[in-house]
N, C-alpha and C positions, 0 to 999 in steps of 0.2 A: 459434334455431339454435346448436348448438354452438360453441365456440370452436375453429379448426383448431391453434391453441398449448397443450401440456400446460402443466397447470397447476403440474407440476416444475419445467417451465421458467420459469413465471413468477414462483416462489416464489424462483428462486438469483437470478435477475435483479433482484429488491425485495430479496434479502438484500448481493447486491451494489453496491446504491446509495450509495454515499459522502453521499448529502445523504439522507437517509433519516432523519426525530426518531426519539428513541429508543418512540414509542407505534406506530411501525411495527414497527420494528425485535423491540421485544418478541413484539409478536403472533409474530411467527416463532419463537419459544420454543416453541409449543405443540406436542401431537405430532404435529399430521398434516403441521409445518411439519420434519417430517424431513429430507426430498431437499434443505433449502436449510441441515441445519444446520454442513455443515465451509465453506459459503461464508460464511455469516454469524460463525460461532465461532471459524473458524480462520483465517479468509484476511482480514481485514481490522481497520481500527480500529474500536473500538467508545467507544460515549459511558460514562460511568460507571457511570452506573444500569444498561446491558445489562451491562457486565458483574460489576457485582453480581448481577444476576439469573440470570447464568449459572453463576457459583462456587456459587452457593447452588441451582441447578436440583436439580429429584429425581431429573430421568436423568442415568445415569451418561453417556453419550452426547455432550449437552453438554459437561458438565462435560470431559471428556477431549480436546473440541474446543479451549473457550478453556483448556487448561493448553498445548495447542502452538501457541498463537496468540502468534508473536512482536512484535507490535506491545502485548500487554498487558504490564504492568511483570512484572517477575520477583518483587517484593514480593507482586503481586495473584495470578498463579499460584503462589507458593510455599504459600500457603494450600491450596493440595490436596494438598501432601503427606505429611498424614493422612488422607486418603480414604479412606471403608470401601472401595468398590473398587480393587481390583488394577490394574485398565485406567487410571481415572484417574492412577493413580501412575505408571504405567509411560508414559504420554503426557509427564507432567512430567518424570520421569528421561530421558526418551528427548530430552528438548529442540521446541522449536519445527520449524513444517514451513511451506516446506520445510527442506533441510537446508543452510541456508547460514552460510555466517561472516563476521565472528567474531560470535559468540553474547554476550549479555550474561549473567553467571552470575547463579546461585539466589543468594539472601541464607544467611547461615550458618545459620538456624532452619532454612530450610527441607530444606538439604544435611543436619544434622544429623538429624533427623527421618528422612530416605530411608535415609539411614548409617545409623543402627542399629535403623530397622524389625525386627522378628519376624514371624514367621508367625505366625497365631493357628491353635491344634489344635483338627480336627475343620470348620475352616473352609475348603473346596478352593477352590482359584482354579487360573485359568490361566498364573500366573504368580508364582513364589516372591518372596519379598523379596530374594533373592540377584541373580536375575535380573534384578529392577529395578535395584540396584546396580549390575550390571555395566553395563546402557543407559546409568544416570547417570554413570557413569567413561568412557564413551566420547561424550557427549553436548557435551562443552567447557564446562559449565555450572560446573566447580571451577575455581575460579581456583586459580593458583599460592599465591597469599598463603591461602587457607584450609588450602593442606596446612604450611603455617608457622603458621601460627595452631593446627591439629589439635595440636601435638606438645604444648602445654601447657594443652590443653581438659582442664576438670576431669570427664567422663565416658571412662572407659579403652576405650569401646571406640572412642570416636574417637582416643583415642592410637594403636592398635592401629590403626585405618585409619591413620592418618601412617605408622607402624611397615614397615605391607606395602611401601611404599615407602622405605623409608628406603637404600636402594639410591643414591637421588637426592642426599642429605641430609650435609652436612658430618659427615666423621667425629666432631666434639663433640656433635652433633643426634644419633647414633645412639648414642653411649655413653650420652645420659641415655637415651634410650627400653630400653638393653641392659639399663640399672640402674633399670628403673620399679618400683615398687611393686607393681603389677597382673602378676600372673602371663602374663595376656592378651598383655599388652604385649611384655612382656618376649619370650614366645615368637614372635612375630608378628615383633621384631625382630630376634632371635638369624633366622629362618626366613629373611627378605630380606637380611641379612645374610651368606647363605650365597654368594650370588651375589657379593655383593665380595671375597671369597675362593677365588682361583685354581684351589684341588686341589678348593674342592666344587663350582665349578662346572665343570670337567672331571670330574668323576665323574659332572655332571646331564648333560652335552653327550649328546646322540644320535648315535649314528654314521650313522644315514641321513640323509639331504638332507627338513627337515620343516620346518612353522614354525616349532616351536619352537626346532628347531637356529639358524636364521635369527634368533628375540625373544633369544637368549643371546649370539650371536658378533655381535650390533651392541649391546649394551648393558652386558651383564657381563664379570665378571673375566675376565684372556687370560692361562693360564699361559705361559709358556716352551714348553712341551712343545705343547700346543693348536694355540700361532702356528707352531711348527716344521713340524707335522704338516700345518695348511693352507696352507703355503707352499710344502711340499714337492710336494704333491700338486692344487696350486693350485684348492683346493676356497676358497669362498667369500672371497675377497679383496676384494669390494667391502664386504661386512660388516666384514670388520678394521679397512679403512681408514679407516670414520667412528667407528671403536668406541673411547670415549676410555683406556678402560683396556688398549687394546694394548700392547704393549714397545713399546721405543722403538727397537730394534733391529729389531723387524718393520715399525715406522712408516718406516724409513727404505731397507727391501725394498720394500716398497708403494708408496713412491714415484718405484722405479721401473719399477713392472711393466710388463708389454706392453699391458696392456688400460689405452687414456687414460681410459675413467672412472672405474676405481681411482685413476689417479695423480692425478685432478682431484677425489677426494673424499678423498685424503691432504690437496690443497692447501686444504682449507677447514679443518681440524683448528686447533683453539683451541692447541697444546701444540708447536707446529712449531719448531724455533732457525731463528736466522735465515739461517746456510749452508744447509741441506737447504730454506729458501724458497727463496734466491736458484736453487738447483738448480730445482724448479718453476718459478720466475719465466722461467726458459728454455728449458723443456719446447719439446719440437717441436710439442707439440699445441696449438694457437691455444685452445680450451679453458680447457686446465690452465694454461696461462699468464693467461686473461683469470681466471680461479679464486683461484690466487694471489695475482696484483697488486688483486685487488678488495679487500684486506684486508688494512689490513699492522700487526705485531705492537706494541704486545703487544695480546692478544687471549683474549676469555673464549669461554666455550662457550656459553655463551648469547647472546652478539653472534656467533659462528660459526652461531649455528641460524638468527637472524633473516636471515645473509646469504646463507646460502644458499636462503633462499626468494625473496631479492627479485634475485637474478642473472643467471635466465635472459635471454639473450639477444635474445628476441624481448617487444618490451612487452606485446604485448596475450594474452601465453597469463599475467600475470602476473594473481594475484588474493589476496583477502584472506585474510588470515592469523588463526589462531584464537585466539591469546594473545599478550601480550608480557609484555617485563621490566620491572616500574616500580623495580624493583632500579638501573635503569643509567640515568636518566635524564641526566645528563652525557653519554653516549656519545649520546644521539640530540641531544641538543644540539649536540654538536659534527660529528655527521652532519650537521647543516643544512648548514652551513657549508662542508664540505668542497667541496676538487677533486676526491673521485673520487664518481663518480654511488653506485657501490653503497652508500656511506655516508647519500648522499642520501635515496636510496632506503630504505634501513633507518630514516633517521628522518620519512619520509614516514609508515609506519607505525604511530606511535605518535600516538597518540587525545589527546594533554595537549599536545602540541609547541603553544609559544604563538603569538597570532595573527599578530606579525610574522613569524616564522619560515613560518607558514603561505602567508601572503603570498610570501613570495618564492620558495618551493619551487612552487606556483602557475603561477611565472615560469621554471622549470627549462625549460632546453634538454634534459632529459632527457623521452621521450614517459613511459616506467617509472616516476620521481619523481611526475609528475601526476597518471598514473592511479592511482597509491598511495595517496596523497595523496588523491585521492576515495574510495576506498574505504574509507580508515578514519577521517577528520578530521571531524568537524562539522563546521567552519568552513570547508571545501573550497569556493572560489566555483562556484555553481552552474553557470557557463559550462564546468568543468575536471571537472565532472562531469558536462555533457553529453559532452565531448569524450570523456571514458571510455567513456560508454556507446553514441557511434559508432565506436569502435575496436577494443573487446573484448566480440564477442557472447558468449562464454560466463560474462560475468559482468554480464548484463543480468538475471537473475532476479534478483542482489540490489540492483542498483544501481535496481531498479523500486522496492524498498521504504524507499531513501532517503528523504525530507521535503527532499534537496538536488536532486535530479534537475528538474533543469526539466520542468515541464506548460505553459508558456506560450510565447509570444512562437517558436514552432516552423512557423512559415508557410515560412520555407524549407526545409523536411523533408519537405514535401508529395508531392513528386515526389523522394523519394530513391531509389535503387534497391533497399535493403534493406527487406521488408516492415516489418518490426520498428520501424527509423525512421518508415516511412509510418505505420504503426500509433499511435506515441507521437502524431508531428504532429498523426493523426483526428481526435483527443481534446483536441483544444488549446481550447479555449473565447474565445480571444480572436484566432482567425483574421479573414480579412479577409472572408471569405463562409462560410455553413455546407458542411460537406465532402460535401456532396450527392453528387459525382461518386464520392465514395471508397467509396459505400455499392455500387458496384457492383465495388470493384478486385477483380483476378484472385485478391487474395489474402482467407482469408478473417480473418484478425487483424484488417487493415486494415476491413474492412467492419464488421464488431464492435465497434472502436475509434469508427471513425465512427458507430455506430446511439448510440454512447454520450456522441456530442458536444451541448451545451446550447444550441449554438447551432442547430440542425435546427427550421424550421416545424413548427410544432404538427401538422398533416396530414401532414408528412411520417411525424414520430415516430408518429402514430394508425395510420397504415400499418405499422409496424414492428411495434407491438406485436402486429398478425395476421400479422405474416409468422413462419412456424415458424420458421426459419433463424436470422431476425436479432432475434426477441422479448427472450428473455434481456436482451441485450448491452443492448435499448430499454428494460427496466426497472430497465435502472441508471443511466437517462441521468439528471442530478440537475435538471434543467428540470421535471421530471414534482414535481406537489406531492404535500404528503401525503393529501390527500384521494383524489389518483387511485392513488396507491398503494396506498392501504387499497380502493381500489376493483381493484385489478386482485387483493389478497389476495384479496377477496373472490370477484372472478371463476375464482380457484383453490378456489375450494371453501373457505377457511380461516376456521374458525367465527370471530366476533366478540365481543371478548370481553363479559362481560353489564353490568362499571364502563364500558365504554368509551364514551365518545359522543363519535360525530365532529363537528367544526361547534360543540361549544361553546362 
């Protein structure tokens, strides 16, 4: 008699096995092992040999699975960034899925490679080298430190990438690239360079309300004339006021406009003197005041970006952050240490802060510092990153694919009222009784979680695996040996390979 479980089902359910050798695991390479391959290539760790076998697979398919598989090093996916396929490149430029941060970047081989790909003529794809570009620049995958490194790479068309930016770039960084040798260069910088100059970028400005008008008056040059005209007619003032090349004579209008989120994004500005703070520091608006005092001078623009990410007011809408400065490590040093939280907070986020310091930020009375703190720290005690992830459910998709997230010792979670909790507890393998009762909860995560627990009777689990519902979730419970694995492949119809013999 038929099996009433598709055999789809039973193939993502064996791909999804965390205890799964890697002689199961391959078989699911094959092609009829399709339906299971973004669970197997993309959503999980794999052991070495798979994914050797997967970089070097003949479909392209694969291959573009594990290049967005963020648990594979970036060393091992940056090898496809000379794929003859388009798709596969564009998976690697586009970054790991889901889309969470902060991302670990590409190694410089492989950025470089993507950077000055060509089209090849007469070869159509569905997607230009340009286009992959653009994914990879939006991807988070370039660190800061490689567009400093580009400005004196000996290939000009990566100076020429540094160049397009050079906007960013200490004016002596853009005078060598003004004066490069390479024509490329040279024009790529004079080009970006227009934007630091006030009359060409009032002549680039749009007079309608677009994005672009929006990407110019938060980042480029602000004539005199520009600021007067948006001030006059109080056309985009919140762009001014975080825009660091404003006049200082507009900074100091914006600070006091009528709308408080202006005046509370004047007060994070890296460039402020200290009378026009003390004015914010007693704004009516509880806001602009808590804005201000979170940061006091003197202050870079780069310690202004990181604080304004970690300030909001409410801890648990706070989540992780895609880069930082290894430029400043002093300032997050001395963030541990402070009296004011937001500082704490700012050096919660830094990924090198050493272990003492880790330790006692751990211990902050602030809820914001902790859960920062897990979010970006290795060393975050696994206790302070459960606490994260009962307090901010919308940063529980990444904090699932921490190695710090507790899977154990969650027997009081059992009955929490949040499925998501009940869900993790399911799964805990060293409960006090197997979560039998949870295979029925109202919720279905919860029940999934539980079909996936190792501690369930063997009868129980043989039941599962015919129930349509909960099969899947049972063939990834890791109780299940490899023998029955390759037995339930089998029962999916997936040929065997002709080297392989089980039971040797």
């Amino acid at each position: 008699m038929a099996s009433p479980v598709s055999p789809d089902t039973l193939l993502r359910g064996v791909a999804a096995n965390r205890a799964a050798p890697s002689d199961v695991l391959l078989r699911l390479l094959a092609p009829e092992a399709k339906p299971a391959r973004v669970d197997l290539c993309e959503k999980r760790p794999l052991p070495d040999d798979v994914v050797e076998a997967a970089l070097t697979h003949p479909e392209p398919g694969v291959r573009r699975a594990v290049a967005r598989n963020r648990y594979v090093a970036p060393e091992q996916r940056g090898r496809l960034a000379d794929d003859p396929s388009e798709r596969v490149r564009s998976g690697l430029a586009s970054g790991p899925r889901p889309r969470l941060h902060p991302v670990t970047p590409l190694p410089d081989e492989a950025l470089v490679t993507l950077l000055t790909a060509e089209d090849v003529p007469g070869r159509g794809g569905l997607l230009t080298a340009d286009e992959i570009r653009e994914e990879l620049a939006g991807s988070g995958q370039i660190p800061q430190s490689f567009h400093l490194r580009a400005l004196k790479h000996p290939d000009p068309r990566i100076r020429a990438y540094a160049a397009n930016s050079c906007w960013q770039l200490t004016s002596e960084q853009r005078d060598r690239l003004l004066a490069d040798p390479d024509p490329t260069v040279r024009q790529a910088a004079r080009s970006a360079s227009r934007y630091l100059d006030p009359a060409a970028m009032e002549a680039e400005l749009p007079e309608r309300d677009c994005h672009w008008r929006s990407v110019l008056l938060c980042n480029f040059a602000i004539s005199d004339a520009v600021a007067e005209a948006c001030l006059a007619t109080g056309r985009n003032p919140w762009a001014l006021a975080g825009n660091r090349h404003t006049p200082a004579h507009a900074v100091a209008r914006l600070a006091a406009d009528p709308d408080p989120e202006v005046r509370e994004r004047a007060a994070a500005r890296a460039d402020l003197d200290a009378e026009l703070l003390a004015e914010l520091t007693a704004d009516p608006d509880p806001s602009v005041r808590a804005r201000a005092l979170a940061h006091p001078l003197p202050r870079t623009w780069t310690q202004a970006s990181v604080i304004s990410h970690v300030v909001d007011e409410d801890p648990t809408k706070l989540g992780p952050i895609s880069s930082w400065s290894a430029a400043e490590p002093d300032w997050y040093l001395a963030g541990a240490v402070s009296g004011l939280p937001s500082l704490r907070r700012a050096a919660a986020t830094w990924p090198e802060l050493p272990e003492h310091l880790v330790a006692r930020l751990a211990d902050d009375p602030d809820d914001g510092v902790r859960y920062l703190l897990a979010y970006h720290h290795p060393l975050a005690p696994p206790e302070t990153v459960l606490a994260a992830f009962l307090a901010s459910p919308e940063q529980r998709a990444y904090l699932r694919t921490l190695p710090t997230l507790p899977r154990t010792g969650l027997q009081h979670l059992l009955s929490h009222e949040d499925p998501e909790v009940r869900a993790l507890a399911a799964a805990d393998p060293t409960l006090d009784h197997p979560p039998v009762d949870l295979l029925a909860d109202p919720d279905e995560r919860v029940r999934r979680a539980a079909a996936t627990n190792s501690l369930l009777p063997a009868d129980v689990l043989d039941a599962l695996l015919a129930d349509p519902a909960l099969a899947e979730a049972a063939a990834a419970n890791p109780a299940l040996t490899a023998e029955q694995l390759h037995g339930l492949l089998d029962l999916a119809g997936l040929p065997q390979p002709q080297c392989q013999k089980r039971g040797a």
